[in-house]
N, CA, C and O atoms as CSV, one atom per row, in Angstrom:
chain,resi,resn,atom,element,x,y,z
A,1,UNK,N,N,9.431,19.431,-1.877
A,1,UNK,CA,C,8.346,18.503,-2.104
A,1,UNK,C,C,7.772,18.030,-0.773
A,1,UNK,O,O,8.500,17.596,0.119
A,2,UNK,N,N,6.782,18.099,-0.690
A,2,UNK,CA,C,5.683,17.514,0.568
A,2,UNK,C,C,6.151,16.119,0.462
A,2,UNK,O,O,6.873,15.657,-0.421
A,3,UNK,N,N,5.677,15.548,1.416
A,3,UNK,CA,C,5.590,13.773,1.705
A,3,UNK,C,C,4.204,13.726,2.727
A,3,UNK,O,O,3.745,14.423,3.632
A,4,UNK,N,N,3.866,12.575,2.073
A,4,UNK,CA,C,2.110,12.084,2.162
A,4,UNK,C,C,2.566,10.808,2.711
A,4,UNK,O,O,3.595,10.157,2.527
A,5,UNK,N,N,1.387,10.597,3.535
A,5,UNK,CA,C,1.125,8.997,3.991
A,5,UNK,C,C,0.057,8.083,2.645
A,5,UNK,O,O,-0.962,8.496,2.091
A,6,UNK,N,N,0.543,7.202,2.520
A,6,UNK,CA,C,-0.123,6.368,1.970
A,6,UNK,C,C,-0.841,5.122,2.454
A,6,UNK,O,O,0.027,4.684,3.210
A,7,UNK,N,N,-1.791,4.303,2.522
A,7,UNK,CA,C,-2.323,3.094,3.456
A,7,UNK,C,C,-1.701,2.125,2.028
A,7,UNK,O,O,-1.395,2.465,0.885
A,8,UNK,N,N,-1.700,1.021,2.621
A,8,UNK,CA,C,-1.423,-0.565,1.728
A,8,UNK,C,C,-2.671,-1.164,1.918
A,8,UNK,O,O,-3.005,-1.117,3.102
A,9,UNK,N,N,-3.398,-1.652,1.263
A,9,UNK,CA,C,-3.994,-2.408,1.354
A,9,UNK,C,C,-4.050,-3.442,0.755
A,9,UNK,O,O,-3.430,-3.267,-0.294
A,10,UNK,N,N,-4.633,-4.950,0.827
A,10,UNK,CA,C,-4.166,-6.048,0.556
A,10,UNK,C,C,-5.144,-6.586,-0.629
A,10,UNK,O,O,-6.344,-6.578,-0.355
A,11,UNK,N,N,-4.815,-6.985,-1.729
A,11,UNK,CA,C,-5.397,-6.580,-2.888
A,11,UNK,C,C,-6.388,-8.403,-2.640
A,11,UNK,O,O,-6.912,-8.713,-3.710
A,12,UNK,N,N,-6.586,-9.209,-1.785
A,12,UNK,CA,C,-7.645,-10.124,-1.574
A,12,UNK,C,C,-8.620,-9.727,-0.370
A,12,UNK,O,O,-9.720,-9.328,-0.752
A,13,UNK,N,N,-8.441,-9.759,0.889
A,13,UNK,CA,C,-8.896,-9.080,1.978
A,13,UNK,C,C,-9.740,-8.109,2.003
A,13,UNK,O,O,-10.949,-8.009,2.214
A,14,UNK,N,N,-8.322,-6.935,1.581
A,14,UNK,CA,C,-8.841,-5.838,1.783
A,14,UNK,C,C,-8.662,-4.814,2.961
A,14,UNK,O,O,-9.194,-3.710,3.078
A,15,UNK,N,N,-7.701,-5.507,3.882
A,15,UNK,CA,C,-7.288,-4.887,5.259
A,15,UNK,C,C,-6.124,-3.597,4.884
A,15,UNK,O,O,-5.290,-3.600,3.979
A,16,UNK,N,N,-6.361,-2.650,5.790
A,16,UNK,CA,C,-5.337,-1.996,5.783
A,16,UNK,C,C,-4.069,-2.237,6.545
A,16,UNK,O,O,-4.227,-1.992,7.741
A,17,UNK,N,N,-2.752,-2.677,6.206
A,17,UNK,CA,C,-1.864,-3.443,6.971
A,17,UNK,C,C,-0.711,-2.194,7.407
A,17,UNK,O,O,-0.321,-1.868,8.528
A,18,UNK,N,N,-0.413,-1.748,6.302
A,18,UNK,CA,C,0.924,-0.852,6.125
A,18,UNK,C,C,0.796,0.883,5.852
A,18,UNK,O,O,-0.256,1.306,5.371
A,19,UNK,N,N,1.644,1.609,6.103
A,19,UNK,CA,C,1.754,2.708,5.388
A,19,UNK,C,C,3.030,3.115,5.517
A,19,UNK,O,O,3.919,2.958,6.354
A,20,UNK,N,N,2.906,3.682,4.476
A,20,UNK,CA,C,4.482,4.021,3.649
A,20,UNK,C,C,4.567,5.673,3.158
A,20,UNK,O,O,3.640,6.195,2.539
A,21,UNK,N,N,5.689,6.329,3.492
A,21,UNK,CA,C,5.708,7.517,3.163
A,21,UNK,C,C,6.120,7.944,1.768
A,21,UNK,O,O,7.225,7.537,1.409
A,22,UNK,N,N,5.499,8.618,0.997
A,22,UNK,CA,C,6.252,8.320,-0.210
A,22,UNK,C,C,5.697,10.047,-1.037
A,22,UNK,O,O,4.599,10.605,-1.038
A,23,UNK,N,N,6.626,10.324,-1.466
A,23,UNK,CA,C,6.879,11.980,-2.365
A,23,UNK,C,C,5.752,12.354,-3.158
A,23,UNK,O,O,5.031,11.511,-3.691
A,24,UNK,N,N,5.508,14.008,-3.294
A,24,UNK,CA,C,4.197,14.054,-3.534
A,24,UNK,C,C,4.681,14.921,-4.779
A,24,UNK,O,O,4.886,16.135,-4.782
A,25,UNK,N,N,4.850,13.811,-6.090
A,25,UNK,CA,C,5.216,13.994,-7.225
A,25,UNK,C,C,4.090,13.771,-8.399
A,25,UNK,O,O,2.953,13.591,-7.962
A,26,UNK,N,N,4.221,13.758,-9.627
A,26,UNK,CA,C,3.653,13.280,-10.501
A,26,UNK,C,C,3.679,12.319,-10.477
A,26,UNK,O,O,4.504,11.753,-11.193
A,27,UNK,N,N,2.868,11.613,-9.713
A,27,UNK,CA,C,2.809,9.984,-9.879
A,27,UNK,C,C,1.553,9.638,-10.754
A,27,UNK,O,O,0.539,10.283,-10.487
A,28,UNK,N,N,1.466,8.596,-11.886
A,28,UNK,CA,C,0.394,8.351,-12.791
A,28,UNK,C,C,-0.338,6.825,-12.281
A,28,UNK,O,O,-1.331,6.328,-12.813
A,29,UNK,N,N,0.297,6.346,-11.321
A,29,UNK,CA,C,-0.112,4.781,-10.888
A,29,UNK,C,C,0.348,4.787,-9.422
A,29,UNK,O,O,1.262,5.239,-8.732
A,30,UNK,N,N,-0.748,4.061,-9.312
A,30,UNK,CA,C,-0.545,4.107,-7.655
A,30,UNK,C,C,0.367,2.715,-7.277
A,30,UNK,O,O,0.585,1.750,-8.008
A,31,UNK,N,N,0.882,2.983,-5.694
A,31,UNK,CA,C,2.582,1.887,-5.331
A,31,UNK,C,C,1.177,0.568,-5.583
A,31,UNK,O,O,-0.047,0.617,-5.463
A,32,UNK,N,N,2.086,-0.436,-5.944
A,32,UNK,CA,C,1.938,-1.857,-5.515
A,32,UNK,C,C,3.216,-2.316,-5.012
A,32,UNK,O,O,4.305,-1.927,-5.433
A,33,UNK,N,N,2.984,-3.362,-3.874
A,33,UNK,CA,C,3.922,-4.184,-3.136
A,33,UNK,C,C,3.956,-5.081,-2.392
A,33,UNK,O,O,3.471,-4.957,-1.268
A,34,UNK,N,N,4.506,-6.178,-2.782
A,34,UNK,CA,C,4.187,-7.850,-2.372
A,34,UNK,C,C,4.635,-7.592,-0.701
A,34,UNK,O,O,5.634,-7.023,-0.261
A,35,UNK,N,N,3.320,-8.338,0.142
A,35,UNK,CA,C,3.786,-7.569,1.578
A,35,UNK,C,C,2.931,-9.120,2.408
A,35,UNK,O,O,2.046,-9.897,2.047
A,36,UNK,N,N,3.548,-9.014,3.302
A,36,UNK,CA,C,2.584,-10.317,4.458
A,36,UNK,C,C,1.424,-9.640,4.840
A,36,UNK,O,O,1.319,-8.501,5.295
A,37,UNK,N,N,0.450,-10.586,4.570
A,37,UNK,CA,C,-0.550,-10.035,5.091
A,37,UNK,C,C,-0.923,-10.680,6.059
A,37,UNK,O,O,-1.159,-11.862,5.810
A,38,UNK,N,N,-1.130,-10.219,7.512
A,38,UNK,CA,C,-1.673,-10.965,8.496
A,38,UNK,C,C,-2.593,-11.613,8.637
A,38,UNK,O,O,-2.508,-12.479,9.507
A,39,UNK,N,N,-3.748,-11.509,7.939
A,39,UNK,CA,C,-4.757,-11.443,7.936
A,39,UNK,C,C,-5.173,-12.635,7.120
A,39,UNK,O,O,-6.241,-13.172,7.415
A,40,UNK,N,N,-4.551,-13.049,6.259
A,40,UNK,CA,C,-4.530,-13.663,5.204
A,40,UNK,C,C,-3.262,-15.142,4.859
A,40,UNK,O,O,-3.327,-16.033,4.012
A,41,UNK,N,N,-2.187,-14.853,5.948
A,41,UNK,CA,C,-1.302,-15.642,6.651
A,41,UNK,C,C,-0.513,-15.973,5.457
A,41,UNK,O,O,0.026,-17.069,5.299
A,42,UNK,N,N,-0.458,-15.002,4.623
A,42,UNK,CA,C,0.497,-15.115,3.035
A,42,UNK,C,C,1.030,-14.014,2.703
A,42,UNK,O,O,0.595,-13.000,3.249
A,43,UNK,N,N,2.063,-13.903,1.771
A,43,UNK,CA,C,2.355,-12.843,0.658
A,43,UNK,C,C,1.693,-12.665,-0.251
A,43,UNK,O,O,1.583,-13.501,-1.148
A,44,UNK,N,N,0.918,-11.215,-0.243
A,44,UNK,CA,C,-0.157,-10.648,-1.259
A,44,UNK,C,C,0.376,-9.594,-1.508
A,44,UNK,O,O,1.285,-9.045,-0.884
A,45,UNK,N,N,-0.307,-9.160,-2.689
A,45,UNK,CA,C,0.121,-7.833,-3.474
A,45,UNK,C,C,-0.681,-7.016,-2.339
A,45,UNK,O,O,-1.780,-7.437,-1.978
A,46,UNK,N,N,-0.234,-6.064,-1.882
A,46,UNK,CA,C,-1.002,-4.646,-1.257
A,46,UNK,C,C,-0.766,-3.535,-2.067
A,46,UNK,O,O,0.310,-2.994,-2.321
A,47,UNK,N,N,-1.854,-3.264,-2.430
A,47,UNK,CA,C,-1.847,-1.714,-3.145
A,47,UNK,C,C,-2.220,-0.489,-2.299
A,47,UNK,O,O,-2.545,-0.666,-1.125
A,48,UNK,N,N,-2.188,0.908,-2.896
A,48,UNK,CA,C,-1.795,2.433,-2.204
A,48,UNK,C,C,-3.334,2.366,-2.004
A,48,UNK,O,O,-3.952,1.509,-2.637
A,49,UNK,N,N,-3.874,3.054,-1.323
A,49,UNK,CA,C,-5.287,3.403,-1.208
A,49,UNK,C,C,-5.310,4.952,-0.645
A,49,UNK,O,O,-4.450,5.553,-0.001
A,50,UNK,N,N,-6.395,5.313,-1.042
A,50,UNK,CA,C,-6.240,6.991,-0.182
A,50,UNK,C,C,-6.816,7.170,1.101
A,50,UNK,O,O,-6.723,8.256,1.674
């Protein structure tokens, strides 16, 4: 199986903060994950973006 980069992005903002390596499977939903956002000076949900 390949492995892909994924970006996080911060589901108020909108910044790209993180990326996470993650398996290039049948996935039907993309990652969500409660993450600091700098930007935003809190814990926000960041979701996968392409």
């Amino acid at each position: 199986m390949a492995v892909k980069k994924a970006a996080l992005a911060c589901s108020e903002c909108g910044s790209r903060n993180y990326t996470k390596s993650i398996s290039e499977g049948h996935q039907t939903q993309r990652l969500e994950i409660k993450k600091f956002c700098k930007h935003c000076q809190k814990h926000t949900l960041h979701r996968e973006t392409k």
